[in-house]
Every structure is written in C-alpha cells, then in structure tokens.
C-alpha positions as CSV (number, residue, x, y, z in Angstrom):
1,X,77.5,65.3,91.5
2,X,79.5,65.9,94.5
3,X,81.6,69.0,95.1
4,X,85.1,66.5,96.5
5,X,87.6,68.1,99.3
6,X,90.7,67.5,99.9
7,X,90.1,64.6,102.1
8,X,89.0,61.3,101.4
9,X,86.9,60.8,104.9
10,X,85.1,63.7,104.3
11,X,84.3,62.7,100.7
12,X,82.7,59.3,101.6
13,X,80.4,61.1,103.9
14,X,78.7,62.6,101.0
15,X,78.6,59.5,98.7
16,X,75.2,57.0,98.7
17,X,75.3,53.9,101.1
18,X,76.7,50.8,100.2
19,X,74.3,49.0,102.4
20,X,72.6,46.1,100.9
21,X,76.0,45.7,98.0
22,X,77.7,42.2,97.3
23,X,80.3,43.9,95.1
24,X,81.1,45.7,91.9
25,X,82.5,44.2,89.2
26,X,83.9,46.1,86.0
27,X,84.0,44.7,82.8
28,X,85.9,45.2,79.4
29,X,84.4,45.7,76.1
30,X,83.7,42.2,75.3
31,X,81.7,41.9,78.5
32,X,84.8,39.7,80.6
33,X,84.9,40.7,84.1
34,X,88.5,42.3,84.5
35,X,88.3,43.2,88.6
36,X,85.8,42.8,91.3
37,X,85.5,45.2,94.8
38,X,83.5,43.4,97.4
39,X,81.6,44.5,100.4
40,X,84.3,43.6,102.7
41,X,86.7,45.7,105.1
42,X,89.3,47.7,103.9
43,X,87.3,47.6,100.4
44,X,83.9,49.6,101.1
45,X,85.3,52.8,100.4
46,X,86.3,52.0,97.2
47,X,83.0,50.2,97.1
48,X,81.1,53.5,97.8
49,X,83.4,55.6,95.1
50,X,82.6,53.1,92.2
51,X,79.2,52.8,93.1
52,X,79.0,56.9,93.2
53,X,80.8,57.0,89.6
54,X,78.3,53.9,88.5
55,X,75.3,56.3,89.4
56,X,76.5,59.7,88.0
57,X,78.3,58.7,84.8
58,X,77.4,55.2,84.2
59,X,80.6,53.9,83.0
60,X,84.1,54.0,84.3
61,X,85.7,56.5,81.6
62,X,88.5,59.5,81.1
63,X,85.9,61.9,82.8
64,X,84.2,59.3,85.9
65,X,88.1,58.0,86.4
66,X,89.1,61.8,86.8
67,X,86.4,62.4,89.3
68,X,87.1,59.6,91.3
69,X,90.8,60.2,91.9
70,X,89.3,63.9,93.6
71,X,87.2,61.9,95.4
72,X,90.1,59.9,96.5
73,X,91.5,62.8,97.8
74,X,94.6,62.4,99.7
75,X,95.3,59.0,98.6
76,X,95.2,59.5,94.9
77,X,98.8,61.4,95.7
78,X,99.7,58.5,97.5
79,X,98.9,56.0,94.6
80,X,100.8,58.1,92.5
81,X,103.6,58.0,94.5
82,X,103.8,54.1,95.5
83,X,102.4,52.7,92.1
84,X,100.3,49.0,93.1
85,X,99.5,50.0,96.9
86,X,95.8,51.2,95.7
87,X,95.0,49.1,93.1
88,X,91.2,50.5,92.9
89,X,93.2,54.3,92.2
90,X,96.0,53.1,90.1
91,X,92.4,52.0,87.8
92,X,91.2,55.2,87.6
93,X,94.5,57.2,86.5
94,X,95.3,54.4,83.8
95,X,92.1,55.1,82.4
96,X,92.5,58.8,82.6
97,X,96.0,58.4,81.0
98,X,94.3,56.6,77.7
99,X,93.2,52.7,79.3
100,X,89.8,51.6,78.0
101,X,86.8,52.3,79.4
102,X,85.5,49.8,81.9
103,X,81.5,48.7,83.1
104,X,80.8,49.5,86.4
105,X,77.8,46.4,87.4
106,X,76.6,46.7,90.5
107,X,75.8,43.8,92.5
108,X,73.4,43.7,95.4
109,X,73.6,40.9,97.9
C-alpha cells in the first residue's frame, strides 16, 4: 500500500500501470453494473486509482473509498466543495459516508 501525498500527480506516479486496461466497471450486490471508467483521456487517472484499490483491498468499501480520496489528493477537497464535478470521488466519499459497498472488475482490453 502506498504512503499518498498531498498531491494527486505525485500519487499516480506510484500506482501500477494501466497499460493493457479496457475499463473498470463496479458492480452492486446483486452483481448489476452501476458505473464504468474507461481507458480513455481525462479518465485514466481514476482508472489507475480504482485499479490500485482493486489490487490492495479487493472491493470498493468504507476503508478502500477512504484511501482513495488521499490518493486523490488535492481534488478530493475539490469534490467536496463542487459536489458532481468528480464523479469517480464523489463515489468514494458516499461510500465512506455509509453507501454500499461496490465490486471493482477489472477489464483488460
């Protein structure tokens, strides 16, 4: 598990590649796909951060969500502040304020 700093570039340099990814898709309890993140510009950061929490906690719970938003960094602040303009954060802190878990699957192209 990564030690996360303050900033969000610096973070992603210490997470896995995302080379060779399709997407990720997350999933409820009855298996239903509730939101995708694909390989695609201005989504492979979020990419690499679900992928990171896939591999260290192996679902997207109260403790993996927490973790995230540090790996966020500066932009979990941000999300907080303008609820809906980082969808892939404003996940992780409903989660940490009670949401249900979700499955992180990992899709390789």
């Amino acid at each position: 598990m990564i030690q996360p700093t303050a900033s969000f570039k610096d973070n992603l340099q210490l997470l896995p590649s995302i080379e060779g990814l399709a997407r990720i898709e997350l999933a409820d309890a009855s298996g239903a796909v509730v939101a995708t993140i694909e390989n695609a510009p201005g989504k492979q950061g979020s990419l690499a951060v679900y992928q990171y929490l896939q591999q260290v906690f192996g679902t997207l719970n109260a403790e993996a969500a927490a973790h995230g938003m540090e790996v966020f960094g500066e932009h979990t602040a941000d999300a907080k502040a303008r609820p809906g303009a980082h969808p892939n954060i404003d996940r992780l802190i409903e989660i940490v304020e009670g949401g249900a878990p979700l499955a992180i699957n990992v899709i390789v192209a």
